[in-house]
C-alpha positions in Angstrom: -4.2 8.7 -31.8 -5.6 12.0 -33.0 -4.4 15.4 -31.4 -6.5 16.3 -28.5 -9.5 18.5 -29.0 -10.8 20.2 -25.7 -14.6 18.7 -24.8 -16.6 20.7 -26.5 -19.5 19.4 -23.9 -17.2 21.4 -20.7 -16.6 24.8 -20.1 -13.0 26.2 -21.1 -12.1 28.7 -18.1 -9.5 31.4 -19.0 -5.9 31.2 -20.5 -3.1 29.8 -18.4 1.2 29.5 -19.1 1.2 25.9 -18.3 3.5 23.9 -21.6 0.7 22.3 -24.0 0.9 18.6 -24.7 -0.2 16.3 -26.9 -1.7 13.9 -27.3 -3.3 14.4 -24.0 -4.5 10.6 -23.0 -2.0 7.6 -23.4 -2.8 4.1 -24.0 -2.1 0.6 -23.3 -3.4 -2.5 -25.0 -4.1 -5.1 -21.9 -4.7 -8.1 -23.5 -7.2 -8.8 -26.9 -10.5 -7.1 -25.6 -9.2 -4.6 -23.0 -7.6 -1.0 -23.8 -6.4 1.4 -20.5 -6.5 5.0 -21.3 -5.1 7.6 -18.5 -4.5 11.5 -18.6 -0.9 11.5 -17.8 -0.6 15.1 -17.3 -3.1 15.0 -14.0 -2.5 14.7 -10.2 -3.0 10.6 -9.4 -5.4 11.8 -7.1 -7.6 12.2 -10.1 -5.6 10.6 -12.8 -8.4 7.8 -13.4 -7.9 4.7 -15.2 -10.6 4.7 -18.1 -11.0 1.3 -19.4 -12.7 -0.2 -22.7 -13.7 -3.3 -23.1 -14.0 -5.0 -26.8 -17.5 -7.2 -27.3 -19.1 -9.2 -29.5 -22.2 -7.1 -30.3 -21.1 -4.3 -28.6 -17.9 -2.5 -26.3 -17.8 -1.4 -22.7 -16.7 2.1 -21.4 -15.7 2.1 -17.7 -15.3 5.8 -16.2 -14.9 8.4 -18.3 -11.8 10.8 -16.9 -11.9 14.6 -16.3 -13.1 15.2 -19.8 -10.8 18.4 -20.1 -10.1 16.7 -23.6 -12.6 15.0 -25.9 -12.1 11.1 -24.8 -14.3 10.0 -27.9 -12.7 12.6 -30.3 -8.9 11.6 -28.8 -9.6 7.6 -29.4 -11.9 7.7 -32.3 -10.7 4.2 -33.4 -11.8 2.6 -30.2 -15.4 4.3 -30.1 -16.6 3.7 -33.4 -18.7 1.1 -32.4 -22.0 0.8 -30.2 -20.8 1.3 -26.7 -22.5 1.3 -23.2 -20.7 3.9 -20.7 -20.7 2.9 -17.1 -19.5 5.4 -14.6 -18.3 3.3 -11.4 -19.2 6.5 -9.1 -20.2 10.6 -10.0 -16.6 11.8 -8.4 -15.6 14.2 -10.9 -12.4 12.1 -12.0 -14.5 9.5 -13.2 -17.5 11.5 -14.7 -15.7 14.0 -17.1 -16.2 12.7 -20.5 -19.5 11.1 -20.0 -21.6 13.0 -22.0 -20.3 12.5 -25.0 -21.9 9.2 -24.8 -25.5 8.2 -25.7 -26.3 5.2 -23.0 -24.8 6.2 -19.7 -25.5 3.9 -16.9 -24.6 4.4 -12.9 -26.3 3.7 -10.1 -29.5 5.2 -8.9 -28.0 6.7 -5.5 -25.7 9.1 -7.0 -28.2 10.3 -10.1 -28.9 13.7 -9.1 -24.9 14.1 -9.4 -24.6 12.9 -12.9 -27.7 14.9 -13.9 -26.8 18.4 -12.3 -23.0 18.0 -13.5 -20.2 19.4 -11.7 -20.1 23.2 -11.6 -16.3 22.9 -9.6 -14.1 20.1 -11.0 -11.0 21.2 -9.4 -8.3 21.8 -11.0 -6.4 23.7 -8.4 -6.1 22.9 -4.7 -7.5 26.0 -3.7 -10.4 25.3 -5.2 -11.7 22.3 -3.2 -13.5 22.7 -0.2 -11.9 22.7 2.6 -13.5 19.4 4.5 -12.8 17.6 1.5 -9.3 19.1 1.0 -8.8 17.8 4.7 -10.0 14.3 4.0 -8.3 13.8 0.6 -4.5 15.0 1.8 -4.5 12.4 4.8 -3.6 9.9 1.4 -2.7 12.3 -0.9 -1.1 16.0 -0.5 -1.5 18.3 -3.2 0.1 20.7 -5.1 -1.0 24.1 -5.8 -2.1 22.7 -9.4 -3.4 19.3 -10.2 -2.3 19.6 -13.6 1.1 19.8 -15.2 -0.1 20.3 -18.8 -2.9 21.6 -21.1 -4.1 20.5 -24.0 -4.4 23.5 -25.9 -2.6 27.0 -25.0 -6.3 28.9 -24.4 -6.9 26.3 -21.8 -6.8 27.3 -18.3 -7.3 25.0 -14.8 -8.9 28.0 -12.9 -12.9 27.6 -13.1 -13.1 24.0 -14.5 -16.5 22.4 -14.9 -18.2 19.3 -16.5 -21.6 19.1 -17.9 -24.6 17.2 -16.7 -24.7 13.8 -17.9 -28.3 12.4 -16.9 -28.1 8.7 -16.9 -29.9 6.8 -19.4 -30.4 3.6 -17.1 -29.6 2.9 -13.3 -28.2 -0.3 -12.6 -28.1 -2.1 -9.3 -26.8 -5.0 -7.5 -27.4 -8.3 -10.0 -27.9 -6.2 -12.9 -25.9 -6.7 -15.9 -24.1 -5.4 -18.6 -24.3 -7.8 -21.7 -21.7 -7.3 -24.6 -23.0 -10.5 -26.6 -20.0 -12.6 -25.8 -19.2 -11.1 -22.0 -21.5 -10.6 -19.2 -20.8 -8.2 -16.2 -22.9 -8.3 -13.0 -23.1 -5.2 -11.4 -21.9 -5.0 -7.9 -23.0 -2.7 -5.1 -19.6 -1.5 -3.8 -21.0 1.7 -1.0 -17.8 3.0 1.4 -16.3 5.0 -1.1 -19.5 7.1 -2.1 -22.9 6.1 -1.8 -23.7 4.7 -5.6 -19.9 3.0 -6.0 -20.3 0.1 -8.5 -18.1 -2.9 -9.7 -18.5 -4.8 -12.6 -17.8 -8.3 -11.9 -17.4 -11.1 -14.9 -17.4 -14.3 -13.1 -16.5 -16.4 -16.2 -13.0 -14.9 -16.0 -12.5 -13.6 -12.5 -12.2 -10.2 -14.4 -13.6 -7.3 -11.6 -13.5 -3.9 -12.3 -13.5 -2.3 -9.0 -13.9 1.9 -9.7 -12.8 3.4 -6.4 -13.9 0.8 -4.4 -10.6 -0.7 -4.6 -7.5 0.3 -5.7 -3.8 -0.3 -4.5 -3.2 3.3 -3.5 -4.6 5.2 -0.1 -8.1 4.6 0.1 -10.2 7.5 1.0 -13.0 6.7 3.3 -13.4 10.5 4.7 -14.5 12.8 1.7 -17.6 13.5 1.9 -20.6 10.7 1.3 -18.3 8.1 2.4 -19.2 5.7 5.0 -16.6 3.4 6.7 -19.2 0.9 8.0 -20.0 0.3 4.2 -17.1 0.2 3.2 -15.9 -2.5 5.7 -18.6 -4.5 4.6 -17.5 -3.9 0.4 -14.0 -5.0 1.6 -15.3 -7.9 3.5 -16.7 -8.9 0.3 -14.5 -8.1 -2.0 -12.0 -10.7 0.1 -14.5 -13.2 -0.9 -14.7 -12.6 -4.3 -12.9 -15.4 -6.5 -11.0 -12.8 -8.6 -8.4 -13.5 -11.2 -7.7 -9.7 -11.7 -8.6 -6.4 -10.6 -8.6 -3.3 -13.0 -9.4 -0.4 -10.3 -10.0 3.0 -10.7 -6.3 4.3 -10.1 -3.1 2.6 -10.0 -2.4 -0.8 -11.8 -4.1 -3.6 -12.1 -4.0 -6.4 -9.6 -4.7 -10.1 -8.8 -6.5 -12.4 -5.5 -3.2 -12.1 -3.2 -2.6 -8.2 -3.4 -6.8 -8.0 -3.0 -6.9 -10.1 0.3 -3.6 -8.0 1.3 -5.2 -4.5 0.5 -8.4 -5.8 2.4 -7.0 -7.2 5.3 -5.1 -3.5 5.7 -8.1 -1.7 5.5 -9.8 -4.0 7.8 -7.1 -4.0 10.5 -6.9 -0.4 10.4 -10.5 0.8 10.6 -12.0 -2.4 12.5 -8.7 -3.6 13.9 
């Protein structure tokens, strides 16, 4: 993996004494077609799991990270090829890197985010707002920095920001994402935010879930979230005749731990 360039696409705030490291993403090969990539050195409140997918004709790019490094410059070997980027939600954690990508698809409730950018990508907790610092530290308390690392020593966290990354097609419920020899139907998955998306790939029980579902404390009280929605997702979901999850944080999963983390979210909210 080549050394870590920071995006040139996002702003780079002022200096900082945190230790530089590099390379700043890790890997891990999943099985013949599917590659996890993760920042290591970020909070797992918005350590994202960024997930590519291997295709005939062409690959699959599922979330994007925080984009403080380059994700296409960091794992040239992987994005050599044409490549459609699907952002599973416009939370910052998932949005970073992707405009660095020519076809960028989300879903048409949560557009105007992806267009306008984010002008506050948090880096520091004293930087979020404080009704969603509120709702995010009943699963996950913070500390002062979300960040343990940088990638370069004139990289700073205070001031972080991500550019706008207008989507080049919105995708819906039924749509689908066609690699030439794997198809993924696009799932509605709203709870979580308004435009949360799944891919689903029924020919192997392969779902990726975004934030939708993860096995990790779900956060249904940031702001845009509805829990009505979201018991309806999870109602789903429990239907769903999956082999294996690969969420938006934490590991992957299978059908028993999905039933269990539904049924928990179910008694707890509707119970």
């Amino acid at each position: 993996m080549a050394d870590p360039a920071p995006n040139p696409t996002v702003s780079v705030p002022r200096s900082t004494s945190l230790p530089v490291a590099a390379p700043w993403f890790e890997r891990r090969r999943v099985d013949d077609a599917v590659t996890l990539l993760w920042e290591p050195h970020v909070d797992p409140l918005i350590r994202c799991n960024i997930w590519h997918v291997r295709g005939r004709d062409r690959d699959l790019l599922v979330d994007s990270g925080l984009g403080i490094v380059s994700l296409r410059g960091a794992a040239i070997d992987l994005f050599g090829r044409p490549l459609v980027a699907v952002a599973t939600h416009s939370h910052y954690d998932h949005m970073g890197g992707l405009a660095e990508f020519p076809e960028r698809l989300g879903h048409p409730a949560e557009a105007d985010v992806f267009a306008a950018g984010q002008p506050v990508a948090p880096l520091r907790r004293d930087e979020f707002e404080a009704e969603l610092l509120a709702a995010i530290e009943l699963g996950y308390p913070l500390e002062d920095l979300l960040v343990t690392a940088v990638p370069t020593a004139g990289f700073a966290v205070a001031g972080f920001s991500q550019p706008p990354a207008p989507l080049t097609r919105l995708v819906d419920e039924g749509d689908t994402v066609d690699l030439g020899d794997r198809c993924f139907e696009v799932l509605h998955l709203p709870g979580h935010s308004p435009g949360s998306i799944g891919l689903w790939e029924q020919a192997t029980g392969t779902l990726f879930s975004g934030d939708a579902l993860y096995d990790g404390p779900l956060l249904d009280e940031v702001p845009g979230a509805d829990r009505v929605a979201y018991g309806r997702t999870m109602r789903r979901l429990r239907e769903l005749p999956v082999e294996v999850v690969h969420a938006g944080h934490d590991p992957s999963f299978g059908r028993e731990r999905l039933v269990e983390l539904c049924d928990a979210y179910l008694s707890v909210r509707e119970g």
